[in-house]
C-alpha positions in Angstrom: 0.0 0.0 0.0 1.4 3.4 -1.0 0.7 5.2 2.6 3.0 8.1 1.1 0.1 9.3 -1.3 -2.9 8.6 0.8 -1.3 11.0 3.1 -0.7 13.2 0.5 -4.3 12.6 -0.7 -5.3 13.7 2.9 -3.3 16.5 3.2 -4.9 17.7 0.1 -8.5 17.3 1.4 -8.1 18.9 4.7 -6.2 22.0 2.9 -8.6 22.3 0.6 -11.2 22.5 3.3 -9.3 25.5 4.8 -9.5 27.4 1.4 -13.1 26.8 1.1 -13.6 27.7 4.7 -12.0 30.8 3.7 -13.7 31.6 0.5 -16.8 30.7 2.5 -15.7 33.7 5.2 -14.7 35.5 2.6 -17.9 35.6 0.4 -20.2 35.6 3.4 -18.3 39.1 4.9 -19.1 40.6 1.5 -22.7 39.5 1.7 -23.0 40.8 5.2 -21.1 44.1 3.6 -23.6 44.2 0.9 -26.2 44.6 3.3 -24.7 47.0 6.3 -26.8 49.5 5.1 -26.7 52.5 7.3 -24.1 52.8 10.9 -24.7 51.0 13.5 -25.3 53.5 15.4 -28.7 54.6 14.0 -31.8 52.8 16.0 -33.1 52.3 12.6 -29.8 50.1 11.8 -32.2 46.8 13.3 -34.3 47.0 10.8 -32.0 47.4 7.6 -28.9 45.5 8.4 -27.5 42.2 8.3 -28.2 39.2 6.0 -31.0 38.1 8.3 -32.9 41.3 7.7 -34.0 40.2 4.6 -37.9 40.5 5.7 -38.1 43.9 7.3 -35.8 45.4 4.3 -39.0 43.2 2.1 -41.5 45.3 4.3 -39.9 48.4 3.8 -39.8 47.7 0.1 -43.3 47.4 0.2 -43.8 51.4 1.7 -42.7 52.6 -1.2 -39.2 52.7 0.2 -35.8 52.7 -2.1 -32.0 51.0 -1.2 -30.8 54.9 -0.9 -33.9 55.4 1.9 -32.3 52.7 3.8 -29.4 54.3 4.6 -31.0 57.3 5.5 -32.4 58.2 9.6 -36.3 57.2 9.7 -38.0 59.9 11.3 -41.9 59.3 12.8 -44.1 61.6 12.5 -46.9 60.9 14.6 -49.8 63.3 14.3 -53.5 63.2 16.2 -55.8 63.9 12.6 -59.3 63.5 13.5 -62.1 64.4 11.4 -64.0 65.0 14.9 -61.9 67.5 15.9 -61.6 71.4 15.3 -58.0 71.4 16.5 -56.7 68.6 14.6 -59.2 68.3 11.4 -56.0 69.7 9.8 -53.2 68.0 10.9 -52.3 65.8 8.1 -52.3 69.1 5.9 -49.5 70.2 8.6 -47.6 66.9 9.0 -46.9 67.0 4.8 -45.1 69.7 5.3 -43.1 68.3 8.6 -42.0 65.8 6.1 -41.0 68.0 3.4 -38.7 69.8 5.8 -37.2 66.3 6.8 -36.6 64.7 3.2 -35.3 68.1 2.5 -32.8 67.5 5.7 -31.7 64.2 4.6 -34.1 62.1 6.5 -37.4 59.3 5.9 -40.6 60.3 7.3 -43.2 57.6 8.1 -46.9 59.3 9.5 -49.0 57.3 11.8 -51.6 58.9 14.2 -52.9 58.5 17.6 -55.4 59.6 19.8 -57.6 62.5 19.4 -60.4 63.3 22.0 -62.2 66.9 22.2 -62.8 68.0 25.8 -65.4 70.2 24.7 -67.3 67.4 23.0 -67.8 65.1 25.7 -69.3 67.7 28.0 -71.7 67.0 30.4 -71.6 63.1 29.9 -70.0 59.8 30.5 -67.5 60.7 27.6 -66.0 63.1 30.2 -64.5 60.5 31.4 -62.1 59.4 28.9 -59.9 62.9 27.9 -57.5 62.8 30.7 -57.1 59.2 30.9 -56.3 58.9 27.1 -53.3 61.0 28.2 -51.6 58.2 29.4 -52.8 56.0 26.4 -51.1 58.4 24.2 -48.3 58.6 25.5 -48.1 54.8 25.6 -49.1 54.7 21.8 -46.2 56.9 20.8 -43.9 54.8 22.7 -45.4 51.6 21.3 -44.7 53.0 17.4 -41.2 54.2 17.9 -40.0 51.3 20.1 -41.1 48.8 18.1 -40.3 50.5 14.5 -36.9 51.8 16.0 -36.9 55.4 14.6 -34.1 57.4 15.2 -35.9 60.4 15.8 -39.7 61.8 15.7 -42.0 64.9 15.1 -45.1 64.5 16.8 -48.3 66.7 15.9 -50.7 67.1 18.6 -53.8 69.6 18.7 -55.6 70.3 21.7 -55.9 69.6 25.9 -54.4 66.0 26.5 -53.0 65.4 23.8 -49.8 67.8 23.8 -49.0 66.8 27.5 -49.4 63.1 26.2 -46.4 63.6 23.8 -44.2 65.5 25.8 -44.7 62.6 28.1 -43.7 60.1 25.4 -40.4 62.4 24.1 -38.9 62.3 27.9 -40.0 58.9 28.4 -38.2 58.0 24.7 -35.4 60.1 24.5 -34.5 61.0 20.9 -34.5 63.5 19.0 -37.7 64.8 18.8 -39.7 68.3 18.0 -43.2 69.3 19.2 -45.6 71.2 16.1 -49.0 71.6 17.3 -52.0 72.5 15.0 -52.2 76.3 16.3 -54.9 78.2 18.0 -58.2 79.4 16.2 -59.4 82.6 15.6 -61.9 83.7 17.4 -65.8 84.2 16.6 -68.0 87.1 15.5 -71.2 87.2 17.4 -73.7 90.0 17.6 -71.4 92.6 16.5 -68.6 91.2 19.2 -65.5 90.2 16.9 -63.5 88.7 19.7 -66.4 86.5 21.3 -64.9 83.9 23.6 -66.4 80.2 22.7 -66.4 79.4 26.1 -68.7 82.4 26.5 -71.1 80.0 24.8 -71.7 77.5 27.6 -73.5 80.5 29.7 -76.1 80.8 26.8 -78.2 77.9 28.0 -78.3 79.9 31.3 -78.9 83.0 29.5 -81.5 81.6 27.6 -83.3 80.3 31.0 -82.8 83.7 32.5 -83.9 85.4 29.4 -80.7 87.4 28.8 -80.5 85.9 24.9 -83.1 84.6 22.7 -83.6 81.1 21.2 -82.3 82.8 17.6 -79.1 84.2 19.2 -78.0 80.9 21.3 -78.7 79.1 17.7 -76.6 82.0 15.6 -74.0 82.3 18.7 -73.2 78.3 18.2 -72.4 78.7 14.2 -70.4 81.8 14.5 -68.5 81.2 17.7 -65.4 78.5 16.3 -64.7 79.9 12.9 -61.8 78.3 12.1 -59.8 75.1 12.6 -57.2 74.9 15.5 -58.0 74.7 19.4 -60.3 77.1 20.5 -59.1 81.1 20.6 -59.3 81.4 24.7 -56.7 80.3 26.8 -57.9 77.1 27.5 -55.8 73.7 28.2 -54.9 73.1 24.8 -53.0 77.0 24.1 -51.6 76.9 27.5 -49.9 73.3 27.1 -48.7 74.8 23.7 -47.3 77.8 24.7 -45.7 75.8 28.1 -44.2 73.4 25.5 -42.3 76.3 23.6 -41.5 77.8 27.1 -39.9 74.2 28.3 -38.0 74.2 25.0 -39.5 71.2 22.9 -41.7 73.6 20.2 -39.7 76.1 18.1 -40.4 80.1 18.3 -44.2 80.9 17.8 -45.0 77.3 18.7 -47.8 78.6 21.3 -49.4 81.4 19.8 -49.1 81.3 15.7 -53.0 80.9 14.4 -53.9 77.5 12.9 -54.7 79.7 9.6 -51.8 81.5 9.5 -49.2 80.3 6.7 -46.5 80.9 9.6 -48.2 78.3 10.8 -47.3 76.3 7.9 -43.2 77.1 7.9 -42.9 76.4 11.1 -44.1 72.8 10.0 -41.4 72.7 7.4 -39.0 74.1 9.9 -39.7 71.7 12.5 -39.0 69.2 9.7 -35.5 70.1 9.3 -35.0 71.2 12.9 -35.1 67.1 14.2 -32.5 66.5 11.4 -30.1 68.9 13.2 -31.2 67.6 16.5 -30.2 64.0 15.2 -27.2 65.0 13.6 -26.2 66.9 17.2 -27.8 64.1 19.2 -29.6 66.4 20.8 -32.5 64.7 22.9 -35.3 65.5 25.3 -33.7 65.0 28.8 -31.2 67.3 27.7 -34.1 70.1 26.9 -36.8 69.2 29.6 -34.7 69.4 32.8 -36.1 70.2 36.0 -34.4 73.6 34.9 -37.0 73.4 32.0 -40.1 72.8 34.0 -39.5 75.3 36.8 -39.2 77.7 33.7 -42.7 76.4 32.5 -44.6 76.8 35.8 -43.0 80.4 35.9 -44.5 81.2 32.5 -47.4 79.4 33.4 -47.9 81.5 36.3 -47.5 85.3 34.4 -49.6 83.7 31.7 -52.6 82.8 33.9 -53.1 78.9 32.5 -55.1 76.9 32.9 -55.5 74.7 35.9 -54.9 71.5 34.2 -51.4 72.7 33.5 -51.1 71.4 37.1 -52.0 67.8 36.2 -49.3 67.7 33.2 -46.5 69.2 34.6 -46.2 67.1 37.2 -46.8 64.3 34.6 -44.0 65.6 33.2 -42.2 65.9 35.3 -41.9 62.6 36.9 -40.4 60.8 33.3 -37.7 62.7 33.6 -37.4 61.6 37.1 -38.2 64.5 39.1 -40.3 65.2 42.0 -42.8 67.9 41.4 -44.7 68.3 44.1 -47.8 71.2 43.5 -46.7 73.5 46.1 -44.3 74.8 44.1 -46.6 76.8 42.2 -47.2 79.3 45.3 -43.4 80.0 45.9 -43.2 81.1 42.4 -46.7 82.5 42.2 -45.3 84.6 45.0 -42.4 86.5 43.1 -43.8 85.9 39.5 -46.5 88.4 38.4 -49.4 87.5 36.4 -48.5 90.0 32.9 -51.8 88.5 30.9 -55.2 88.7 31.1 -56.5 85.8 28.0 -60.1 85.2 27.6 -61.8 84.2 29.7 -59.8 86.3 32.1 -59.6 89.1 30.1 -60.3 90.8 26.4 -57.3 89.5 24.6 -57.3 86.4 22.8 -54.4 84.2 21.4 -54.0 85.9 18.2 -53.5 89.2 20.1 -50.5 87.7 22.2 -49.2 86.4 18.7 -49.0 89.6 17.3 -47.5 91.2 20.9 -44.7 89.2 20.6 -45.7 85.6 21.9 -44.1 83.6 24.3 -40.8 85.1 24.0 -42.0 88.1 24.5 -43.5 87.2 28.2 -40.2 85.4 28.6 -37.9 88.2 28.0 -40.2 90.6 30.6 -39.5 88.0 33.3 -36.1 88.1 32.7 -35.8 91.8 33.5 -36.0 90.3 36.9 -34.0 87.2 36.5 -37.0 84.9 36.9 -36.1 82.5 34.2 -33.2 79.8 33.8 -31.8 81.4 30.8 -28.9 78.2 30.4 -31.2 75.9 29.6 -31.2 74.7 26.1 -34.0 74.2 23.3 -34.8 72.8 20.1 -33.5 75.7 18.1 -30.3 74.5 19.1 -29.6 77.3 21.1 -30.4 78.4 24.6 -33.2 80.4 26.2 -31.4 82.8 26.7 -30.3 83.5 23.2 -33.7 83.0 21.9 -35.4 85.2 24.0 -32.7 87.9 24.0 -33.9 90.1 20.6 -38.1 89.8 21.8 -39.9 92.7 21.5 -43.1 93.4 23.9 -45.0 94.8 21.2 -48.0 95.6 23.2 -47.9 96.6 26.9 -51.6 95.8 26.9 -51.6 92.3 25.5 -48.7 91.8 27.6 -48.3 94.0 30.5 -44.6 94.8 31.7 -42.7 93.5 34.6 -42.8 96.6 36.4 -47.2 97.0 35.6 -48.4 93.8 36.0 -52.3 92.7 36.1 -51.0 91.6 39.8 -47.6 90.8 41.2 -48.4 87.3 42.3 -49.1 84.5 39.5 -52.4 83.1 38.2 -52.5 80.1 39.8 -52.7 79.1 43.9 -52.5 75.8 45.6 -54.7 76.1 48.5 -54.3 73.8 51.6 -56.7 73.4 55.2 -58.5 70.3 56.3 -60.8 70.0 53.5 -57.4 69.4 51.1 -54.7 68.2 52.8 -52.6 67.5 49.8 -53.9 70.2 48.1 -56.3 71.6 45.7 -55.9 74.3 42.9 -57.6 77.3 41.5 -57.0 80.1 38.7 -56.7 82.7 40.9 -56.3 84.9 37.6 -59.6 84.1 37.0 -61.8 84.8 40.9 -62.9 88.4 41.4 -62.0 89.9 43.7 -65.3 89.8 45.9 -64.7 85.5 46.0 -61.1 85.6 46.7 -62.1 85.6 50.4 -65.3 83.8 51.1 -67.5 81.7 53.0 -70.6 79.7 52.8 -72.6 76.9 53.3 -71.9 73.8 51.3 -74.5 72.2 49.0 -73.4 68.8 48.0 -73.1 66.5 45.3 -71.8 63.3 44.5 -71.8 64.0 40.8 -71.9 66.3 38.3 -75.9 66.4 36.7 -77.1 66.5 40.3 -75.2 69.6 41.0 -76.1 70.9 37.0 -79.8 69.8 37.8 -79.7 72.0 41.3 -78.1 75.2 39.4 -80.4 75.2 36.8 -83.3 74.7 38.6 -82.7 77.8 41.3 -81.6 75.7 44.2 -77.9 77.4 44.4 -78.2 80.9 45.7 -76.1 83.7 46.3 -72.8 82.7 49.2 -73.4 78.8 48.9 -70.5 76.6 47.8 -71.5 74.0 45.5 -69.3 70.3 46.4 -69.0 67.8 43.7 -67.2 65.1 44.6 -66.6 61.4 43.6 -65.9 62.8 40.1 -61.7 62.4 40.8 -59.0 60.5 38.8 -60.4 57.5 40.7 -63.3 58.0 41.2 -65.1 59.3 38.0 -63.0 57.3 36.6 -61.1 60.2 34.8 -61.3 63.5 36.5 -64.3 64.8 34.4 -64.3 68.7 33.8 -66.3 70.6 35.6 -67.0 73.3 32.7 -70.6 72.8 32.8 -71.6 73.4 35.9 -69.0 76.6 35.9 -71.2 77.8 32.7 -74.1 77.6 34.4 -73.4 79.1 37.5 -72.2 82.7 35.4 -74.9 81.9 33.1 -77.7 82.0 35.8 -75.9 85.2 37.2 -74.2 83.7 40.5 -70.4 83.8 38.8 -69.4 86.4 41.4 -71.3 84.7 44.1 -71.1 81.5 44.4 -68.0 79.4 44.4 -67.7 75.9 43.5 -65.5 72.9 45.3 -64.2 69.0 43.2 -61.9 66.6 43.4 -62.8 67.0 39.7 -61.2 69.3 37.4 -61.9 72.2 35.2 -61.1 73.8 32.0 -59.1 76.5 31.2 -62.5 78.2 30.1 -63.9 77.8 33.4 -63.8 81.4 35.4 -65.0 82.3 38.9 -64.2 80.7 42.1 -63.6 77.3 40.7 -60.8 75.2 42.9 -60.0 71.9 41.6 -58.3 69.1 42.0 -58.8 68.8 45.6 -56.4 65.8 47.3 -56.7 63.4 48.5 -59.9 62.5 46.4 -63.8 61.3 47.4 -63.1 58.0 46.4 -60.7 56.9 48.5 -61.7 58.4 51.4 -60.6 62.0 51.6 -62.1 64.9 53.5 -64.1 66.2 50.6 -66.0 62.8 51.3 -67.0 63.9 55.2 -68.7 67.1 53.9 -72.1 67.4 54.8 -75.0 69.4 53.6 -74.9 73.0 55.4 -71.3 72.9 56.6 -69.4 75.7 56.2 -66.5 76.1 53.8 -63.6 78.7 54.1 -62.1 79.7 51.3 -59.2 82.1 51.7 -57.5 82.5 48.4 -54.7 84.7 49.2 -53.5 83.2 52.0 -53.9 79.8 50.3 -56.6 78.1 52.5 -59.5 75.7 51.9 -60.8 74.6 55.4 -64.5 72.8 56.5 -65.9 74.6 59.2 -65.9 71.2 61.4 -64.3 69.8 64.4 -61.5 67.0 64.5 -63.7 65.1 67.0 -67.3 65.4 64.2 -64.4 64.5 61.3 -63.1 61.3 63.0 -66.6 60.4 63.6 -67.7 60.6 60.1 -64.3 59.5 58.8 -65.4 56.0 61.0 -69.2 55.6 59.5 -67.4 56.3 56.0 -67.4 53.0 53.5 -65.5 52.7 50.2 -68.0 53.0 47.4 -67.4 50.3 44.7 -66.4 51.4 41.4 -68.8 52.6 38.7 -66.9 50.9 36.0 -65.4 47.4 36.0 -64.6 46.9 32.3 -62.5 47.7 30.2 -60.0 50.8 29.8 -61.4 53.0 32.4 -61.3 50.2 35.1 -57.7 49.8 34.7 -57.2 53.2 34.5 -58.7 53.7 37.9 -56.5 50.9 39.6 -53.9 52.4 38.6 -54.4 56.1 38.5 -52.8 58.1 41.3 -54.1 61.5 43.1 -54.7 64.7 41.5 -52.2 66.2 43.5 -49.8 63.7 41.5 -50.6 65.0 38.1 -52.6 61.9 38.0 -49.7 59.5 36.8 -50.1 55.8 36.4 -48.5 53.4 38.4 -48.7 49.9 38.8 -50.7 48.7 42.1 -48.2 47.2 44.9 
């Protein structure tokens, strides 16, 4: 046997399987080359690279995507279109033009929508229930898209109230580059001569009409005249406030707040916002490093010489705590107390958003508060510069619209956070908003466990001048949702009591209520708060300037009713709102979620 060339033979074979192995490595690296599409370092990378990718790049194919898209950053843009809605009946108008700006920046966009729910809609019935706790939801649903799709950065559209909060929610929470272009306010209405009629004016024209103040023909010509325009309603309600707080935290670009829906501005500053998260991306410029607790002490400052709306004090401490910070609602009166209040917005007052537009905006109210130093001018914003340099060439344009530092409306804020026995962890009102004849009052309490009863009782002449109406059970837990309280406010300045009678909730209100409407009182009805001991006839104390909301009642007749006092079972069991009330926490809390322990 010639062992010499079967060993040779061998030889062969086993060097011939180390060139193939190698040809093999060497083939298979240039296949895996062929499809590293974009750096690893874009989030979108998951999606497009690698030889096992072969199905997602197949899916992408199928959007109308090309090889030279894949290498790009994909860039959500995640509006809130709803046909249902004024304020966001044009979105998809404005997000084509978010994506023009980013294709034009060098980026992919890819539109999807979420949630869109109209407080004023669901008024006065069981939808009340759902705005604040789709908040949550949305922000959940933003999360959901750009986790899952891995975008590398994201412009989100919202419109009005719960929405805008809901988003700035999901950006902290997510982290990447990301812009904020809202749908804009409205202009307002022309009724019966009045071209700067408030819509919220509206909801007193049921009382009106009972009173005989307005005829059948007016309420009906009020209601077609009084929106004329898409965007959120002209007032400064929930939705403007949360839109001018997001350009004073630093996520929305200059004019963010306060540019008309209408107005081609409006429009640009789509297109810019567009290009603006390509700059952020290319920077890697991200949300935590804008909304610092820097940022949100700047918001409630603004919020404060604005006069917002007291649902500003549910979102910023939403806010607040995905960035990881503890915002606890007293803070409002320590800077209440050395921030003035420099507007007066419908309701409050006779301007409207338009008019602080043209004044000068947010910047404008930025830069008078910085005469006095009352801003964090270091912290930085989506422009790409700081607040400091973007406020530091605004012109006040209009000392009415926008009173200056040194002539304010008043020289504490617009909102309080009022404290006694009746709301231990607090309660809140829009002080901006009381005149000055309620600020100090007290009265006997006419109670309510909900909100018809107490609509029913207004309507029907049971409420008289000095009571205090108490409508409770209608909190974050216990509505479920924290239903707004806007109808009852209507009707109590609608049947002529607005600067007599004052009303109490662990509910909430909405930036179009006015009068002595406190809110939000903590801990709520439902589990067992004081606002649950209240009886018929007892006297409430309300002392607005020195921030106090005390019941009239001993310790000794508290404990005793706080001992006959049993949990009432929840009125819903199913569905959304049942977990949403497991997990929903006090008012005082900004009504976050968190999961049961």
């Amino acid at each position: 046997m010639d062992f010499g060339k079967g060993t040779e033979k061998e030889t062969e074979k086993e060097t011939g399987k180390e060139i193939g192995k190698e040809i093999r490595e060497e083939i298979g690296k240039g296949i895996e080359d062929e499809f590293e599409m974009k750096d690893r370092r874009y989030r979108s990378s998951t999606l497009t690279n690698g030889l096992g990718r072969s199905g997602q790049r197949a899916l992408l194919y199928a959007t109308g995507m090309d090889e030279e898209d894949m290498k790009k950053p994909f860039v959500a843009v995640i509006g809130s279109f709803s046909e249902m809605v004024p304020g966001h009946v044009h979105l998809r108008e404005l997000a084509d033009y978010v994506k023009q700006g980013i294709i034009e920046a060098g980026g992919v966009p890819r539109q999807s929508e979420t949630i869109a729910i109209c407080d004023g809609l669901c008024q006065g019935h069981k939808g009340m229930c759902y705005p604040l706790a789709s908040r949550d939801l949305i922000a959940d649903s933003v999360e959901m898209v750009v986790e899952a799709h891995h975008f590398d950065a994201m412009v989100l559209l919202p419109g009005c109230d719960k929405i805008i909060p809901g988003m700035l929610m999901a950006a902290a929470r997510l982290d990447i580059p990301a812009v904020i272009v809202p749908g804009g306010p409205m202009l307002p209405g022309n009724v019966g001569g009045n071209p700067l009629f408030c819509s919220s004016e509206l909801r007193e024209y049921p009382g009106r009409l009972e009173m005989g103040t307005v005829t059948l023909e007016e309420m009906k010509e009020a209601e077609k005249a009084a929106l004329p325009t898409v965007g959120s309603c002209a007032h400064l309600g929930t939705a403007n406030s949360m839109c001018m707080l997001t350009e004073v935290l630093g996520m929305g670009l200059g004019g963010n707040g306060t540019i008309p829906a209408v107005y081609s501005a409006r429009i640009r500053l789509a297109k810019q916002a567009g290009m603006k998260v390509m700059e952020l991306w290319e920077k890697n410029i991200c949300p935590r490093d804008i909304m610092t607790e820097d940022a949100i002490l700047n918001a409630l400052t603004v919020d404060m010489a604005l006069g917002c709306s007291t649902n500003s004090m549910l979102h910023l401490p939403a806010i607040a705590h995905e960035i990881g910070m503890d915002f606890e609602i007293d803070f409002a009166n320590g800077i209440s107390e050395k921030t003035p209040n420099l507007c007066h917005l419908a309701p409050a007052g006779p301007t409207y958003m338009e008019d602080l537009n043209e004044a000068g905006g947010v910047y404008a109210v930025m830069a008078e508060l910085n005469k006095k130093g009352l801003l964090h001018t270091d912290c930085m914003t989506v422009t790409g510069k700081t607040v400091g340099e973007n406020i530091a060439h605004a012109v006040n344009k209009d000392p009415e619209v926008i009173r200056p530092i040194d002539n304010p409306y008043t020289p504490t804020g617009g909102l309080a956070v009022l404290k006694g026995n009746l709301a231990p962890d607090g309660s809140v009102v829009k002080r901006s908003a009381v005149v000055e004849e309620m600020l100090v009052h007290e009265g006997p309490a006419r109670v309510f466990d909900c909100e018809e009863d107490a609509i029913d009782a207004i309507k029907g002449g049971r409420i008289v001048a000095g009571d205090v109406v108490v409508i409770r059970y209608e909190g974050p837990k216990g509505g479920p949702g924290m239903r707004e309280m806007l109808n009852p406010t209507s009707a109590i300045a609608g049947m002529g009591l607005g600067s007599s009678v004052a009303l109490i909730t662990d509910g909430r209100f909405s930036g179009a209520s006015r009068g002595a409407s406190i809110g939000h009182v903590s801990p709520e009805a439902a589990v067992g708060g004081p606002i649950a001991l209240v009886k018929e006839g007892d006297i409430i104390k309300i002392d607005i300037p020195n921030l106090k909301l005390e019941l009239d009642v001993s310790e000794d007749e508290l404990a005793k009713r706080r001992e006959s006092w049993k949990q009432r079972a929840p009125k819903v069991t199913t569905g959304y709102l049942a977990r949403y009330a497991a997990m929903v926490t006090s008012g005082n809390r900004g009504a976050i979620l968190e999961i049961p322990r």
